[in-house]
DRENMILO-409147 format. One line per field, with one value per residue (C-alpha): residue number from 1; residue in three letters; x, y, z. Coordinates in steps of 0.5 Angstrom, whole numbers, m for minus. Example, Ala and Ser with C-alpha at 12.3 -4.5 7.8 and 13.67 -1.06 7.14 Angstrom:
BEGIN
i <- c(1	2)
aa <- c(ALA	SER)
X <- c(25	27)
Y <- c(m9	m2)
Z <- c(16	14)
END
This chain:
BEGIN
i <- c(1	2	3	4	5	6	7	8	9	10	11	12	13	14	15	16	17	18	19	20	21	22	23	24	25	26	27	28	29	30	31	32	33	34	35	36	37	38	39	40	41	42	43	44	45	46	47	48	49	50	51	52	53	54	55	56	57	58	59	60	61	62	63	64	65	66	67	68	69	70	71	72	73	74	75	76	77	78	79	80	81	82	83	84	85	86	87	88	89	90	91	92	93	94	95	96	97	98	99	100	101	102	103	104	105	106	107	108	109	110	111	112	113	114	115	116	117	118	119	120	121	122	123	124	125	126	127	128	129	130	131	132	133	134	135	136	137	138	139	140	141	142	143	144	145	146	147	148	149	150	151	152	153	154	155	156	157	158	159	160	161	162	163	164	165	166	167	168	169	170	171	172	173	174	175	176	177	178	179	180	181	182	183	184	185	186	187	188	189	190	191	192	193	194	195	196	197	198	199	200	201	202	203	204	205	206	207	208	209	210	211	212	213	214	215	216	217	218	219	220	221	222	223	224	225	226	227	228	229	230	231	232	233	234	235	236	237	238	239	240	241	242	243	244	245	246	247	248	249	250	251	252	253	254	255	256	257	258	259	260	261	262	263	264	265	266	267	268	269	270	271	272	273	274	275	276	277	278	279	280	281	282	283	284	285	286	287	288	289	290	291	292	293	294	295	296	297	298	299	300	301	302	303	304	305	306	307	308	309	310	311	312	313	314	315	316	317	318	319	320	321	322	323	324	325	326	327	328	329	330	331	332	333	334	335	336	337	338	339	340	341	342	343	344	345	346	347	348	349	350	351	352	353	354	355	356	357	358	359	360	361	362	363	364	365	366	367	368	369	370	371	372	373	374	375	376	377	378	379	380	381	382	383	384	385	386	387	388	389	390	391	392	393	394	395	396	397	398	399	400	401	402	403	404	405	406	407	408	409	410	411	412	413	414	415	416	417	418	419	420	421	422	423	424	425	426	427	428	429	430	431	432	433	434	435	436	437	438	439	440	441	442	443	444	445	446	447	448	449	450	451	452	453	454	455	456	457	458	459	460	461	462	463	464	465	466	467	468	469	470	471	472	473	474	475	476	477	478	479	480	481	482	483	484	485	486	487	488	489	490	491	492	493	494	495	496	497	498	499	500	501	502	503	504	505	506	507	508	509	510	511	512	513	514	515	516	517	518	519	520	521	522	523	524	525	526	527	528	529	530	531	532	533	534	535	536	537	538	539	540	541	542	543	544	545	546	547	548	549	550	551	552	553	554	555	556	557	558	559	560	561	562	563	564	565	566	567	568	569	570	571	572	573	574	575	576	577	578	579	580	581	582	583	584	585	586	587	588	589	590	591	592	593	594	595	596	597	598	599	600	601	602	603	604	605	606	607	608	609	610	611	612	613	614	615	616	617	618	619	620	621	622	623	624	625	626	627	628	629	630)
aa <- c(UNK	UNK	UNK	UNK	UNK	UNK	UNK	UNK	UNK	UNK	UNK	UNK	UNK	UNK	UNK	UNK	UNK	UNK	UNK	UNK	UNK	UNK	UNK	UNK	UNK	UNK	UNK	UNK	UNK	UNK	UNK	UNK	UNK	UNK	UNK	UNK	UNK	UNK	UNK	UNK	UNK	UNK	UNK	UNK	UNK	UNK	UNK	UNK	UNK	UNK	UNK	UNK	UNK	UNK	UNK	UNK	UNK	UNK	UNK	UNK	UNK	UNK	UNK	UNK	UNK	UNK	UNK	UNK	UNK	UNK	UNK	UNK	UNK	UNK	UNK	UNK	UNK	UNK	UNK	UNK	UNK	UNK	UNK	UNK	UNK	UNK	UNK	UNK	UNK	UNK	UNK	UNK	UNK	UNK	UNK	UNK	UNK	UNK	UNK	UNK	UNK	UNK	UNK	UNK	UNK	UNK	UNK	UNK	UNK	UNK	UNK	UNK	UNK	UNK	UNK	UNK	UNK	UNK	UNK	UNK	UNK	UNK	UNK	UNK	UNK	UNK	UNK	UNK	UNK	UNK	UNK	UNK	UNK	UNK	UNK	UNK	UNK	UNK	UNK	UNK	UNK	UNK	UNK	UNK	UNK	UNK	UNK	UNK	UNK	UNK	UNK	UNK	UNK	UNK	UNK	UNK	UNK	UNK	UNK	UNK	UNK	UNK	UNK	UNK	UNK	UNK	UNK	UNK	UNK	UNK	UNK	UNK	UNK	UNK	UNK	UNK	UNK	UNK	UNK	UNK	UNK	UNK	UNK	UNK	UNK	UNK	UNK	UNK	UNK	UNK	UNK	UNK	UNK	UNK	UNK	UNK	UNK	UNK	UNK	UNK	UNK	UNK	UNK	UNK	UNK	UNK	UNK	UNK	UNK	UNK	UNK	UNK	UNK	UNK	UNK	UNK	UNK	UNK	UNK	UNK	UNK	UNK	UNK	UNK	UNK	UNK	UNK	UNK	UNK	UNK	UNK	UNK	UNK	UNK	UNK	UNK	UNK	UNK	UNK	UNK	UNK	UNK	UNK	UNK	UNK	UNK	UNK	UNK	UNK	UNK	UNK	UNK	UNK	UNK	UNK	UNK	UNK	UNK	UNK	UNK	UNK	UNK	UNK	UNK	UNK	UNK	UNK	UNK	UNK	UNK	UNK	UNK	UNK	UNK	UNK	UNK	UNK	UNK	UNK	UNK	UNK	UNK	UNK	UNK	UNK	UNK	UNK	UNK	UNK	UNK	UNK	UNK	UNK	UNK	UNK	UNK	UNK	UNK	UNK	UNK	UNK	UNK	UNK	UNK	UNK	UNK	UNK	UNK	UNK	UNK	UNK	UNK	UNK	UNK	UNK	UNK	UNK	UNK	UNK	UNK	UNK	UNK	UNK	UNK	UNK	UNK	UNK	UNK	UNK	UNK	UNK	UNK	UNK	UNK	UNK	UNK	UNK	UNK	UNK	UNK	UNK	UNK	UNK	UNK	UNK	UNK	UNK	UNK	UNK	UNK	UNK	UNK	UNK	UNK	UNK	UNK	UNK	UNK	UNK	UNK	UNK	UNK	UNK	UNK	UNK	UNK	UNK	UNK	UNK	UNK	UNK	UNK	UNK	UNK	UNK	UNK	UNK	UNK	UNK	UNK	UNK	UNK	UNK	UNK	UNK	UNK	UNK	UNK	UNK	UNK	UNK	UNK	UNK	UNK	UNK	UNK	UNK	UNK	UNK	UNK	UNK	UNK	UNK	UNK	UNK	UNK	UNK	UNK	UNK	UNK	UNK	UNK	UNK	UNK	UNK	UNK	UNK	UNK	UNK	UNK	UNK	UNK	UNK	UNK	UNK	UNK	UNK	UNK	UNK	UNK	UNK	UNK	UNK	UNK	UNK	UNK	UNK	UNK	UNK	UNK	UNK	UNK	UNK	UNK	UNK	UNK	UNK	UNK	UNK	UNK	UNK	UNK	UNK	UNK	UNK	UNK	UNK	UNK	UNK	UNK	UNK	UNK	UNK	UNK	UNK	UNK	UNK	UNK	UNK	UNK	UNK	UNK	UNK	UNK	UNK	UNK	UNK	UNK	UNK	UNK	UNK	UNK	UNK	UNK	UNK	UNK	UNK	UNK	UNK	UNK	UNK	UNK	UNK	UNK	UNK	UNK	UNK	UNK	UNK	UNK	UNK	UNK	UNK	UNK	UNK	UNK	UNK	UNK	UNK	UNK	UNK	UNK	UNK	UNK	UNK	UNK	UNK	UNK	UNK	UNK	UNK	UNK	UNK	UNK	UNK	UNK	UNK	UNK	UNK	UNK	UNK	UNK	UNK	UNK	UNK	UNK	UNK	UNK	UNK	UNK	UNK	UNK	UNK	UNK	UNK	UNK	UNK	UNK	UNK	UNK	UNK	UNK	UNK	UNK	UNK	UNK	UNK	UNK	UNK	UNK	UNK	UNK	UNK	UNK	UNK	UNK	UNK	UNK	UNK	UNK	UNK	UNK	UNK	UNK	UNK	UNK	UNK	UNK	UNK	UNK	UNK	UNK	UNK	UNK	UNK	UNK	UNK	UNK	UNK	UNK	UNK	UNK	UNK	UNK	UNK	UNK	UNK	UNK	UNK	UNK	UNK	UNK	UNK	UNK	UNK	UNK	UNK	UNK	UNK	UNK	UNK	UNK	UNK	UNK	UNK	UNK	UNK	UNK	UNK	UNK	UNK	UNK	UNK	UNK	UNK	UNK	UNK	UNK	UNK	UNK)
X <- c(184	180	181	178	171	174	171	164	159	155	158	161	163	167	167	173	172	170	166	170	170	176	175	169	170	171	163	160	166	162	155	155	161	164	171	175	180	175	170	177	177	171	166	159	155	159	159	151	151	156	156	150	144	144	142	137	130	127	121	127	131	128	131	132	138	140	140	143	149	149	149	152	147	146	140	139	136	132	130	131	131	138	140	146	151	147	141	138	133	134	132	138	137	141	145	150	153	160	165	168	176	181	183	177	173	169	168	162	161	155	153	148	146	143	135	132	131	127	123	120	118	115	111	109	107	103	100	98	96	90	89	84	87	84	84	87	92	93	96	100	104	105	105	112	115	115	119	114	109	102	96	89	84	76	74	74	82	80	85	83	90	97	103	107	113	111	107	114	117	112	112	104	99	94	89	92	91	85	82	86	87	94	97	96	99	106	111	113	118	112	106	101	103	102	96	93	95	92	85	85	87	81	75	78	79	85	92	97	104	108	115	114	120	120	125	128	131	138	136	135	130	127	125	118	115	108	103	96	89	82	78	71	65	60	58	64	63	71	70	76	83	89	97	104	109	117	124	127	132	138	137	136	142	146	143	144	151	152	149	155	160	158	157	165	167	165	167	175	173	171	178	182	180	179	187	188	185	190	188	194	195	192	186	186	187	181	176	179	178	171	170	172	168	162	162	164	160	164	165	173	178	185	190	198	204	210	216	221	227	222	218	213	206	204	195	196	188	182	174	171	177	178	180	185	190	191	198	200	197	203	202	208	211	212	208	205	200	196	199	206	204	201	207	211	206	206	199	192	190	183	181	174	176	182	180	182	187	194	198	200	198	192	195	192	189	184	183	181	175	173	174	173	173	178	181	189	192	199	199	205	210	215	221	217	210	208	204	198	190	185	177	175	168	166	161	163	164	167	169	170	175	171	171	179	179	176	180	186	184	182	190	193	189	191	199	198	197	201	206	204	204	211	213	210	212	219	218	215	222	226	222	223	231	231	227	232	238	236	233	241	243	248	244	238	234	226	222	216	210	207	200	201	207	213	211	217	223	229	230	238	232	232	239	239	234	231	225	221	219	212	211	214	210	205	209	211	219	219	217	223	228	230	228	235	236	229	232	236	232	227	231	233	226	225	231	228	221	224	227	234	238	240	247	251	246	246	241	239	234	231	232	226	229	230	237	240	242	246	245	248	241	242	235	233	225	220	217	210	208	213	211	215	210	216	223	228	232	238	241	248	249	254	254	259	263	261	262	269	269	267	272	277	275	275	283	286	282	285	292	292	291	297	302	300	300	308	309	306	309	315	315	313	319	325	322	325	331	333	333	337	342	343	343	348	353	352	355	362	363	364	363	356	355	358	353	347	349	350	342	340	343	340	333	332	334	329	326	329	326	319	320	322	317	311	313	313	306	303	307	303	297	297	300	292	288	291	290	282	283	281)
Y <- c(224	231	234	228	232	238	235	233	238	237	241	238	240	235	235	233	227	234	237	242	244	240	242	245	243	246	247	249	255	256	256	260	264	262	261	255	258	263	256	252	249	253	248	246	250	257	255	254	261	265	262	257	260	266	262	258	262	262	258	253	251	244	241	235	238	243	237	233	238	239	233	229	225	221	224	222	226	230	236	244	250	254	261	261	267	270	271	265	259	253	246	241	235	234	228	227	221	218	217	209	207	207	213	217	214	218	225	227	227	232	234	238	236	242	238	244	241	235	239	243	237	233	239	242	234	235	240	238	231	234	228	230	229	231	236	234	231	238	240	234	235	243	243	237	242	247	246	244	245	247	247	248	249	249	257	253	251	243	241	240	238	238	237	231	234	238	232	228	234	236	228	227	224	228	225	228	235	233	232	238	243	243	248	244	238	242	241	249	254	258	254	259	265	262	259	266	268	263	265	272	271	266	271	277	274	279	275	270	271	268	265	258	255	247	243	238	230	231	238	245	247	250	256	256	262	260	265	264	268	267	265	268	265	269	273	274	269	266	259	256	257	257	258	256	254	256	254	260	256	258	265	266	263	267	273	271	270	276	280	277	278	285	285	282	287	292	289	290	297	299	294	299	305	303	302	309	312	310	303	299	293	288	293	291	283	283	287	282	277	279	281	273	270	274	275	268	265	262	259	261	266	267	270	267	272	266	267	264	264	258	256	257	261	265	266	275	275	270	270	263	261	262	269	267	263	269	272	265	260	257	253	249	250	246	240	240	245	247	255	251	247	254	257	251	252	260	259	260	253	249	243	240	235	236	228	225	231	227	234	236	234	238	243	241	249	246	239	241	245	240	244	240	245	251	256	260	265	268	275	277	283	287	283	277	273	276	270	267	268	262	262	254	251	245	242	240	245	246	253	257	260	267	265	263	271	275	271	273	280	282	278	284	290	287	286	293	296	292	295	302	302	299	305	310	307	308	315	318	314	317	324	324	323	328	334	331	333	339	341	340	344	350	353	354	348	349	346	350	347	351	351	352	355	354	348	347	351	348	352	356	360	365	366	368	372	373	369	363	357	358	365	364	356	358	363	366	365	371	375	376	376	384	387	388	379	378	379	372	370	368	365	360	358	358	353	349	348	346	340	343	343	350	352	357	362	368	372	378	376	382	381	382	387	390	389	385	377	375	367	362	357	350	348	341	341	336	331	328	324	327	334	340	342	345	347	343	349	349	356	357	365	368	375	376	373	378	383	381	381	389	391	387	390	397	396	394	399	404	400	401	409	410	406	411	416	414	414	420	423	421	424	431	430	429	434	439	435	436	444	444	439	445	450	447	446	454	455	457	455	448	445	448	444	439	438	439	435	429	431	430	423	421	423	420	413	415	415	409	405	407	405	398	398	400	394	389	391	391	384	382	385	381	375	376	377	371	366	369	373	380)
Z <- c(183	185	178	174	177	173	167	169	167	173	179	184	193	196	204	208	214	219	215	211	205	200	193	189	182	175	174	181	180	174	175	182	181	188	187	189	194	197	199	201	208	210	214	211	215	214	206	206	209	205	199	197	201	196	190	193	193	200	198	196	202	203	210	206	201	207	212	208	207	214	218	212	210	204	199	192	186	190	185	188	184	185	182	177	177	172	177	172	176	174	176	180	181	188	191	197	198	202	197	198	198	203	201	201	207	211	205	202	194	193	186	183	176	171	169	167	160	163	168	163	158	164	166	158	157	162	160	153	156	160	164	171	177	183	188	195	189	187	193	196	190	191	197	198	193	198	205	210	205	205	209	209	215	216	219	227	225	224	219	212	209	212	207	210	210	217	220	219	222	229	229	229	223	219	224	230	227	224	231	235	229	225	229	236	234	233	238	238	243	244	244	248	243	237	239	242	236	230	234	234	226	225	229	226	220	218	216	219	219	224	225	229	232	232	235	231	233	236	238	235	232	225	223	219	217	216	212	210	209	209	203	203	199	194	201	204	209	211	207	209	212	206	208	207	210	208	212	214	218	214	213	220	222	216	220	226	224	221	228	231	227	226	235	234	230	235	240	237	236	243	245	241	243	250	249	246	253	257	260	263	261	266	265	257	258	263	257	252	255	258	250	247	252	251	244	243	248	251	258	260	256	259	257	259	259	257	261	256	262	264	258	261	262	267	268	268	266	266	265	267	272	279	280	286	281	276	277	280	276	271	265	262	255	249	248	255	254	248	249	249	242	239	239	237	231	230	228	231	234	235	239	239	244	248	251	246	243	241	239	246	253	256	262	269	268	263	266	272	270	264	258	253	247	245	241	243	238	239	242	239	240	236	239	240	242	248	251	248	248	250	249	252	253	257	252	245	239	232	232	225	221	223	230	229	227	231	238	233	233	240	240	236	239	246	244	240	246	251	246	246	253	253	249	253	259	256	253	260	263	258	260	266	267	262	266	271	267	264	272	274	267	268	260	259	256	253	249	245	241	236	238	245	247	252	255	259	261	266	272	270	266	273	273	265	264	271	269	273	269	271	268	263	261	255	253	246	246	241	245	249	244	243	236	233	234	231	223	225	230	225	220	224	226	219	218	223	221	215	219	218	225	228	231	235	234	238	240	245	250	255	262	266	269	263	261	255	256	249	250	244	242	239	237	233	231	235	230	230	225	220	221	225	232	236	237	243	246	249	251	254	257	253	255	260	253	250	254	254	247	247	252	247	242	245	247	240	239	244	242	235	237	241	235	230	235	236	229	228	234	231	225	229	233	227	223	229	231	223	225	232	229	223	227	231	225	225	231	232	239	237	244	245	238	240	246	242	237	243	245	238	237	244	242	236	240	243	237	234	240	240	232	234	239	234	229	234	236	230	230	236	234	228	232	237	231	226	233	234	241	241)
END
């Protein structure tokens, strides 16, 4: 049925049955330039501030067409002037009025229509008729064209003329103010200051400009801007009083709001950082719900952890409520509460009037302190909702869609910090059993920041290097590590500033006493936001390997002099061998030859032996090199 306005000319708002808005047709969206989904669901009062009380000039906003809006009264052809998109004033013609049916009962059809063609002939045939009128009727018809109109006063204040529009809102007649002076006959919040006010203006003679606040039936008040200045005759003498009065209610009320906003919005911040300094949890909850129910302006604000073992809540925080029942006060799940019913919907969740709510049943915590209105939002964690966070009044209110947002906000910092101190909690528990690892660790483990050094060394430093933990905290590793290790040293910071993961790197440290330590570093980058600050450490004392290796190394060596010492050792003894056994062939006595010739034989066994002896060293030394164990 709605898209049936979309071709109408004249632009068009539909209200809900409570007062929200439900549609904008096709020619408002054009003319004023709101958009229909921005305006949707927005309730009337947030709608004439936001988006309608910028095109109203200010001397336009009568209360009968805001009034109308707001407490959805029927008014018909009610001529005002209005800015369209394009910044152009044109004369509307407005009418609000039920819509009937079934269907439809108890929505609102507001139109304004574009009369400015007509305005302008009536006022132009006015003009070229030059019919006399007379002067009081002159300013009775300015002064109903403006919001309380006009009024003017003798020099001692007595009332000369009053628009009908004011007397109607003081509740008085012209005849009352004739006799006690238009301003005393008007109900204000501060009578006295006006008064003493409007009496110095009339005996100075200098200008009025004040700001009158008068209630109005069924409580409130308007705002008036009254202005008005003396009109002297030919000898300057004050001849009579002349002012104006215009309806500032709306933009009061658009600053009034904004003020709050912009106090709510603050108030987030400071939640957020007070998270940031390191308040616990339960310090958190209480300055969130001292911040909704202040900058809300509310009677209580509770925060309930839910316990989803028990389905249910249990009351961690509390503004409004008795003290005593916090961290023992429980409420029920599902939809026996309306915390329950909040996270049944995953949603933020209003109630204007918990007497009469049908959703869920109203908990014993709320009932007991009379609470009539409310909001609950989900304080949600990153594994789950971690309960929910309530703001409620004993008196009735409709809360907005910036009310339903800032109780949302105030929900997400407080369940950011909840989580942040969670993981921090986690981080320093993690910490804790790590230093009481490394304490009890046989290698050396450190870790080192960039900009500030060793900032933690485990104790087998003092057996590696001969060094406390507490001298060497805020130290420079680089500083200990011997200049023949510092080539490769380096490289592997630079491979660890690269994020790459460095491993059985030997390094040659110096000892406090001044000796050579070799220890064996794997390293891996600390990490903070993406960018490389430090190295973890763990280092294993290798110098008694080392050491090992250098003796092993030293006695292949002294083998491998010995083989060849045999080999050559063979060769210096065969040589003479040959010219004994030759000598011997010579002899003539056979059996000297003969024993020469067996003691030669005997000593190139020996010889033989010590060649086999040698091929079977160079095995096994072959044999030691191939399996890496000299």
């Amino acid at each position: 049925m709605y898209y049936c306005f979309d071709e109408l000319d004249d632009a068009v708002v539909i209200l809900n049955r409570d007062n929200t808005v439900a549609r904008l047709n096709r020619s408002f969206q054009e003319t004023f330039g709101i958009e229909g989904e921005a305006a949707h669901g927005m309730e009337i009062g947030e709608f004439i501030n936001r988006c309608l009380s910028p095109f109203i000039p200010e001397e336009e906003r009568t209360c009968r067409v805001l009034d109308a809006l707001r407490h959805r009264r029927e008014v018909s052809h009610v001529a005002c002037r209005m800015r369209t998109r394009a910044g152009e004033v044109r004369w509307f013609s407005f009418s609000c009025r039920a819509m009937t049916g079934d269907q439809y009962t108890g929505m609102m059809l507001i139109r304004f229509r574009d009369i400015t063609p007509e305005h302008d002939e009536a006022v132009q045939n006015t003009l070229e008729a030059g019919i006399p009128v007379r002067p009081e009727r002159i300013y009775a018809g300015i002064g109903e064209t403006i919001p309380y109109g006009i009024w003017i006063c003798e020099p001692d204040g007595t009332a000369i003329y009053v628009s009908v529009s004011l007397l109607e809102l003081a509740g008085t007649t012209f005849e009352e103010c004739r006799h006690t002076g238009w301003l005393n006959c008007i109900p204000l919040e501060d009578t006295a200051g006006a008064l003493a006010d409007w009496k110095r203006c009339r005996e100075s003679g200098c200008l009025w400009n004040r700001e009158l606040k008068i209630p109005v039936p069924g409580g409130g008040y308007r705002t008036i801007l009254s202005r008005g200045a003396p009109v002297r005759d030919a000898e300057g003498r004050i001849a009579l009083w002349a002012g104006i009065n215009l309806d500032i209610t709306a933009r009061r009320e658009a600053e009034h709001l904004t003020a709050v906003r912009a106090a709510q919005q603050a108030a987030i911040a400071a939640l957020g950082q007070f998270a940031l300094a390191g308040a616990g949890p339960r310090e958190q909850m209480d300055a969130a719900v001292r911040a909704v129910a202040g900058h809300l302006g509310v009677e209580y604000a509770k925060v309930l952890r839910y316990l989803p073992g028990q389905d249910a809540f249990l009351l961690e925080a509390a503004v409004g409520f008795d003290g005593t029942r916090v961290g023992t006060a429980c409420v029920e799940g599902g939809t026996d509460s309306q915390a329950g019913y909040t996270l049944l919907s995953c949603e933020p969740v209003i109630v204007e009037d918990l007497r009469t709510e049908a959703r869920f049943r109203g908990p014993a915590l709320l009932r007991d302190e009379g609470i009539v209105s409310g909001i609950s939002v989900i304080i949600q964690g990153d594994r789950g909702p971690y309960g929910v966070l309530g703001a409620h009044t004993r008196t009735y209110r409709r809360f907005t869609r910036d009310d339903i947002n800032f109780v949302q906000a105030a929900a997400n910092v407080l369940a950011q910090g909840i989580e942040r101190r969670a993981a921090e909690e986690a981080l320093l528990a993690s910490e804790e059993k790590f230093r009481e690892i490394a304490q009890r660790s046989f290698d050396m483990i450190y870790t080192c920041y960039y900009d500030s050094g060793i900032t933690y060394i485990s104790p087998a430093v003092a057996r590696i290097l001969g060094y406390t933990p507490e001298e060497l905290i805020g130290r420079e590793c680089r500083n200990y590590v011997n200049p023949l290790s510092l080539p490769a040293w380096e490289e592997g910071q630079k491979r660890v500033a690269r994020g790459e993961p460095v491993e059985g790197l030997e390094v040659e440290f110096r000892r406090k006493d001044g000796s050579a330590a070799f220890v064996e570093l794997n390293e891996s980058a600390i990490l903070e936001h993406g960018k490389v600050v430090g190295v973890q450490t763990v280092g294993r004392d290798v110098t008694e390997r080392k050491q090992n290796e250098l003796l092993r190394q030293q006695a292949f060596y002294q083998i491998e002099r010995n083989i060849e010492q045999f080999a050559v050792l063979g060769d210096h003894i065969r040589q003479p061998l040959q010219v004994t056994l030759g000598r011997a062939e010579l002899l003539d006595d056979e059996v000297t030859a003969g024993v020469i010739r067996e003691q030669v034989e005997r000593i190139n066994d020996y010889i033989r032996q010590l060649d086999r002896g040698w091929v079977e060293s160079r095995k096994v030394r072959e044999f030691l090199r191939r399996h890496d164990l000299e």
